[in-house]
N, C-alpha and C positions, 0 to 999 in steps of 0.2 A: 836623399833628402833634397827638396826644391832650393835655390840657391838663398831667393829670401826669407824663407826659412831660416836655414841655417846661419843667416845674417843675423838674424830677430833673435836667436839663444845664443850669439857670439859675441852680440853687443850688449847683452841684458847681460849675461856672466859675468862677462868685462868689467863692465860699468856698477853691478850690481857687485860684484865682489870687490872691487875696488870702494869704492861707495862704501862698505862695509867696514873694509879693513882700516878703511882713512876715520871711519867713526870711532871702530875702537881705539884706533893711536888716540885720536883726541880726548877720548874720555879718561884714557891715563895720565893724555899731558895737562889736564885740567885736571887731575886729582894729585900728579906730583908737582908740580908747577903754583897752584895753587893762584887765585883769580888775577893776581897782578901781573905774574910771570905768563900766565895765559894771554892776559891781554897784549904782555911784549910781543910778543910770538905773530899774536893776530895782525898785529900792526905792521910786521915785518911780510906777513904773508898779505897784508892788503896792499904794501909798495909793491912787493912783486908782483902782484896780480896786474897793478897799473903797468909796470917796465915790458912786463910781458906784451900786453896789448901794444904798448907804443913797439916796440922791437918788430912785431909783426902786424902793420896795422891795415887790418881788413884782407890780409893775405889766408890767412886759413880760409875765412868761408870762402872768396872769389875763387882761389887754388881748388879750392874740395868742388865746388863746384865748375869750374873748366876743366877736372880730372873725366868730373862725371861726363860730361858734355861732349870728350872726346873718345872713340873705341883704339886712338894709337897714345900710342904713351913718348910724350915732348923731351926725351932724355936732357937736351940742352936748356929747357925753360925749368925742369926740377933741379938741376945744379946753381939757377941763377938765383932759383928762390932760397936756397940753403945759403948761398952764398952772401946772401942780402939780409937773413935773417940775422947769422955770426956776424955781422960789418956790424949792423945797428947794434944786437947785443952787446957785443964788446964796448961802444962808445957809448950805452947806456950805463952800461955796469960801473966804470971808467969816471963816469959822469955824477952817478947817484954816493958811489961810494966818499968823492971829495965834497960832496953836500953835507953828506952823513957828519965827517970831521971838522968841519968849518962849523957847520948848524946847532947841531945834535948835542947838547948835554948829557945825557943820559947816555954811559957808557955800555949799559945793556941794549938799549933799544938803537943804539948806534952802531953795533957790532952785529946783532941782530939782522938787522935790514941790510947790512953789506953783505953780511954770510947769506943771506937769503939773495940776493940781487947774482950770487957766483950761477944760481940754478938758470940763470936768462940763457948762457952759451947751450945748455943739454938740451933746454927749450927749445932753441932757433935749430936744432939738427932734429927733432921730431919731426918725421916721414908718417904723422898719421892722416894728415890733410891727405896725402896722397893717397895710402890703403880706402879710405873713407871716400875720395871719390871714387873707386874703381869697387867701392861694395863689398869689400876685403874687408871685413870687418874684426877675423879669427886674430889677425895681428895686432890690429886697434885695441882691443879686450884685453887680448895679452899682453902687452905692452903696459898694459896699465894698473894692472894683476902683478904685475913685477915689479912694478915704482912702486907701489906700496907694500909692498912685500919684505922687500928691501929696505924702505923708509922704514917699515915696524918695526924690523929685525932689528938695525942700528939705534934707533929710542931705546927700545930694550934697553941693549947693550950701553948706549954712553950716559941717557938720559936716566938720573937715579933720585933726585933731589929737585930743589927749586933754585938751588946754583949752578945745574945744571943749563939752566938756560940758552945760555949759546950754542950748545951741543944739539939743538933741535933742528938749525936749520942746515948743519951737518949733514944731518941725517938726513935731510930732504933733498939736498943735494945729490948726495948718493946714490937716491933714487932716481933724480931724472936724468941721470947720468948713464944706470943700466938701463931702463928703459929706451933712452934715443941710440945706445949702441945695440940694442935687441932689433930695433926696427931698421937700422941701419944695415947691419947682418945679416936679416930677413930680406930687405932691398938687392941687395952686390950677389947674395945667393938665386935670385930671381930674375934679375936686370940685369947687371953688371953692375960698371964700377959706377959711385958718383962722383958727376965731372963738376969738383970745385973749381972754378976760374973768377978773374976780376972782368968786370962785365959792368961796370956805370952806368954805359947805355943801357943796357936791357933792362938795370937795378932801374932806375929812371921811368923804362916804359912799366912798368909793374906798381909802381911806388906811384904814378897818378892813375892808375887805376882801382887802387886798393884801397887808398888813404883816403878818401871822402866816406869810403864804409870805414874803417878803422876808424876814425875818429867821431863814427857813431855810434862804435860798438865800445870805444875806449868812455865815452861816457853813460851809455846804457849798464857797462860792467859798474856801475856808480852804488846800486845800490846793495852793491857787494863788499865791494871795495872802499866804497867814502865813508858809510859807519863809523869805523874803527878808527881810521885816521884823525876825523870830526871828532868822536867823544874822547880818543886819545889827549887830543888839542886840549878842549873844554874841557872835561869830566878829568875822570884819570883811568891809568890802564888797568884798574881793575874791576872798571866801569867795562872797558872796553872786552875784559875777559867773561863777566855777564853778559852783555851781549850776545859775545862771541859766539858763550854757551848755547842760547835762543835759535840762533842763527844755524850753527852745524843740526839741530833737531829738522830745521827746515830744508837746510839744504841733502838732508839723508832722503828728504821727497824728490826731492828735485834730480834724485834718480833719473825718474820719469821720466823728464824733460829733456836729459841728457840724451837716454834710450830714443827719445820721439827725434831731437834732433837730427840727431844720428842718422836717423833711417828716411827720416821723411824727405829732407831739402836734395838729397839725391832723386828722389821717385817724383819728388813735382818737378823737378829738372827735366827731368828725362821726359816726365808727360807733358810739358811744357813744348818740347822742343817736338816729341812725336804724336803724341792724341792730345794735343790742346784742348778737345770738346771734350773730355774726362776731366778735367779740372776742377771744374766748379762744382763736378759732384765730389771728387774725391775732397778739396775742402772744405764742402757741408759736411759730409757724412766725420771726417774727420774731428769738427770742430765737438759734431753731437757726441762723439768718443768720449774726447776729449775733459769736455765739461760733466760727464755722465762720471767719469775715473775721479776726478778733481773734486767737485763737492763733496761726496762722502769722506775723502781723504780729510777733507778742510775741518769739516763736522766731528770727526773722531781724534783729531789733534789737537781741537779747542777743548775738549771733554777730557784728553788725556795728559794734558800740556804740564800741568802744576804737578804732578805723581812722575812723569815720566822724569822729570827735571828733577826731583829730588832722587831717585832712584838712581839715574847715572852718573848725576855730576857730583851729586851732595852737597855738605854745609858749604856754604859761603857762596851758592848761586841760586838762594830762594827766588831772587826777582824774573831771574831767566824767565820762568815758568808763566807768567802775564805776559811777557816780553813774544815768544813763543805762540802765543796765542794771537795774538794780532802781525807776529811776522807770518803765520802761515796762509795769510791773506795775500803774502807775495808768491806763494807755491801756483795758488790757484790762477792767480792772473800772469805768470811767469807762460805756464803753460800755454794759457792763449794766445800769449803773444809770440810763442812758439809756430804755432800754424800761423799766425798773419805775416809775421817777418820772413822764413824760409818761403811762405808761396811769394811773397813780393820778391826778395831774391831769385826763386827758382825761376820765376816769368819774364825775369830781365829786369823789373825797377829800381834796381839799387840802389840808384840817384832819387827815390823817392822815399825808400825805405832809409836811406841815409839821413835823409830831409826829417823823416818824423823821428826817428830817434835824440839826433842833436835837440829836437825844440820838443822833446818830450822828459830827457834827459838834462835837459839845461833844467827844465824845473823843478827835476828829481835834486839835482842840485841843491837850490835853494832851499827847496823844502828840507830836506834833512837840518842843512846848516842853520835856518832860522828854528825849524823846531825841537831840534836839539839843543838849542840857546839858552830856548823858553823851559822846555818840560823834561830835558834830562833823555836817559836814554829811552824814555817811551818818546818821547820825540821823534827821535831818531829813527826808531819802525812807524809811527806814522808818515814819514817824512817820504820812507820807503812805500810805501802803501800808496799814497799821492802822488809820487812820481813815476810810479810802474803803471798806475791807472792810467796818466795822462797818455803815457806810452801807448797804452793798448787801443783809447781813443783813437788817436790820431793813426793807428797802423789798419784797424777798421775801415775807417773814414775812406785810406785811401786804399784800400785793398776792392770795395764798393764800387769804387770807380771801376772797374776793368771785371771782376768778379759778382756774378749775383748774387746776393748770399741774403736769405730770407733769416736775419738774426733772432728773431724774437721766435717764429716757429721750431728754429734748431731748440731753444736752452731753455723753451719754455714749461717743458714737462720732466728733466729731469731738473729743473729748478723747481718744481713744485715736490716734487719726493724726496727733496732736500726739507727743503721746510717741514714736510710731513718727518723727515728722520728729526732736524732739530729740535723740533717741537715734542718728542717720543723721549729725545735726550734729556732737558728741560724738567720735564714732568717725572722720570725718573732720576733725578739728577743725584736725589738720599742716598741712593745706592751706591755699592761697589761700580768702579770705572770701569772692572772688566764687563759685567752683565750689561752693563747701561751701553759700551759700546756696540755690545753681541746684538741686545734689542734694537737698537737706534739702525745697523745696518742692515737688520730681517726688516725693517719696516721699507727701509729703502729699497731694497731689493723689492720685494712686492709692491711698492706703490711703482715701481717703473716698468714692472710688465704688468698692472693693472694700468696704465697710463699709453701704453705702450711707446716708452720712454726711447726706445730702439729697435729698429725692424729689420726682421730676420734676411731682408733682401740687401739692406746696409752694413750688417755684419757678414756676409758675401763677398759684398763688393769690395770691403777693406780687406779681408782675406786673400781674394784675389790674388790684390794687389802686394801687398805686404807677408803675407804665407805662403 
């Protein structure tokens, strides 16, 4: 089997069955937890999602990317980056935890967030930046097929009730606990040993070259992460566990994007670095994928959004289901700005791709908090919707610069066989959701090889590349 191949079913498995597993955990912890106790949890998991990014800030992509970039492997640079990862974690954890005590009333969501903040140290030893630059993917998967696995196994086991609560992030712990000892394992069995040492200096030359991307990605991660925090504040946490609900429907797409990441910001590196003049076709051809995969996804989760929502989560998260329908606006433009940001990184503009997230994500900012103010937590995914747009503008704008890219030719015929589906959907809308789905993507399908939405020399080319 060709190597990228085998990369392409090593990271879909991975990701896809993790992805999976981590759905059904949450549809029990939202069914025994119930919306309040749901929203505690979320809250706890959107501080960690921030502590995480500050811990390693803009170290994963730059690392994943200078793994790829080199054919020897920097024994002394992977020891400094683990090294630096446990320093910051620990004086984060250290840090958030006496916020928690000092700040925090709420003795749930205050115990919460600490128990969740102990996952930062399993975090900072994750060696998957590494497998993932070198295209090692089979560990990557696995590794992540184990944390949830093990995270299920422990809910099971401790999480039985809705006083159960603090027992969740227990279990989360747990998991990325085996997970960073698996790849760990996986490393010393393959490498050697890893050389932890105290290294300031080097922590130093690493930390200004990463932290200008980090702290574009730590506010990019906003429209994940601020949510919850935001209607926690305003609303209450069983606002924040409707949400929430809305939110894991979307993010079970956002598969996708993981998978694309995954595979892509390696391969424009690399082409990047050796057939430069492949570029510009590989992200046309990629963008038309791209957008070709994503509408119809979009189109069949707005049609299915209010049925699927009562189905998995049940009584007490009717509103999810509205909620869901306008967050799946963030899947689709999530994904785009998947190819704009990884070729801006892959080509070397970091410092530009840094530049449009900060001033795109500054305004994701706002918009949540002001319209989460006004309109509650439909706000709150407008807010999200407005601020991943502006995102995607400005990564266009300057990807343009340097890159040809004929926009409107790429997205203009698998945009019209979207309309042609929505419009199918629409009109059969009386019907059952299963048939309406079924018809709505036979139409789509045919209007885009009567369109000829994709050509047979561009699924080639990505083949190639990618198979």
């Amino acid at each position: 089997m060709k190597r990228p191949l085998r990369n392409v079913i090593s990271l879909s498995v991975g990701d896809a069955g993790s992805r999976v597993l981590g759905f059904l955990i949450t549809v029990y912890l939202a069914r025994v937890l119930e919306p309040a106790g749901f929203g505690v949890i979320h809250i706890g998991l959107a501080v960690l999602s921030y502590l995480a990014l500050a811990g390693s800030p803009g170290i994963q992509i730059l690392e994943t990317r200078n793994t790829a970039r080199s054919t020897r492997i920097d024994y002394q640079r992977i020891g400094d980056v683990l090294s630096l990862r446990v320093v910051l974690a620990l004086g984060l954890w250290i840090g958030v935890s006496l916020v928690c005590v000092i700040f925090i009333e709420s003795e749930d969501t205050r115990d919460v967030v600490i128990l969740y903040g102990a996952s930062l140290i399993p975090l900072a030893l994750l060696l998957d930046w590494f497998f993932q630059g070198k295209e090692e993917f089979t560990p990557v998967g696995g590794s992540k097929l184990l944390n949830y696995a093990i995270y299920g196994l422990f809910v099971l086991v401790l999480v039985r009730s809705a006083d159960d609560v603090r027992l969740t992030p227990v279990a989360f712990v747990l998991g990325n606990v085996v997970a960073a000892g698996f790849l760990i394992a996986l490393y010393r069995r393959r490498f050697g040993q890893v050389r932890f040492q105290w290294q300031p200096a080097s922590w130093k030359q690493i930390l200004r070259n990463s932290v200008p991307v980090g702290v574009a990605t730590f506010l990019a991660q906003s429209a994940i992460n601020l949510p919850p925090i935001v209607i926690g504040i305003l609303l209450t946490s069983a606002d924040v566990g409707v949400y929430s609900a809305a939110m894991k429907l979307v993010l079970l797409l956002l598969l996708l994007d993981r998978i694309f990441n995954g595979l892509f910001l390696p391969v424009v590196s690399r082409y990047s670095a050796s057939k430069p003049l492949d570029v510009q076709r590989l992200v046309s051809i990629t963008i038309k994928v791209i957008v070709v995969v994503a509408l119809p996804l979009t189109v069949c989760t707005v049609i299915a959004a209010n049925e699927a929502v009562a189905l998995i989560f049940g009584s007490g998260y009717e509103a999810a289901g509205t909620l869901a329908q306008l967050l799946v606006g963030y899947f689709a433009i999530t994904l785009a700005n998947s190819v704009f940001g990884c070729t801006l990184i892959g080509i070397g503009r970091e410092k530009e791709y840094t530049r449009m997230l900060i001033q795109g994500s500054t305004f994701l900012v706002v918009a949540v908090v002001t319209l989460t103010l006004f309109l509650g937590i439909n706000g709150a995914a407008l807010g999200v919707l407005v601020g991943e747009f502006s995102i995607l503008v400005l990564q266009v704008l300057e990807t343009k610069k340097v890159i040809s890219l004929r926009l409107t030719k790429i997205i203009l015929r698998p945009a019209l066989a979207s309309i042609a589906m929505g419009f199918t959907a629409y009109v059969a809308r009386e019907m059952n959701v299963v048939p309406v789905i079924v018809i709505s993507m036979a139409v789509f399908a045919v209007t885009i090889v009567l369109v000829k939405g994709l050509a047979k020399d561009e699924i080639r080319f990505l083949r190639e590349r990618f198979v």
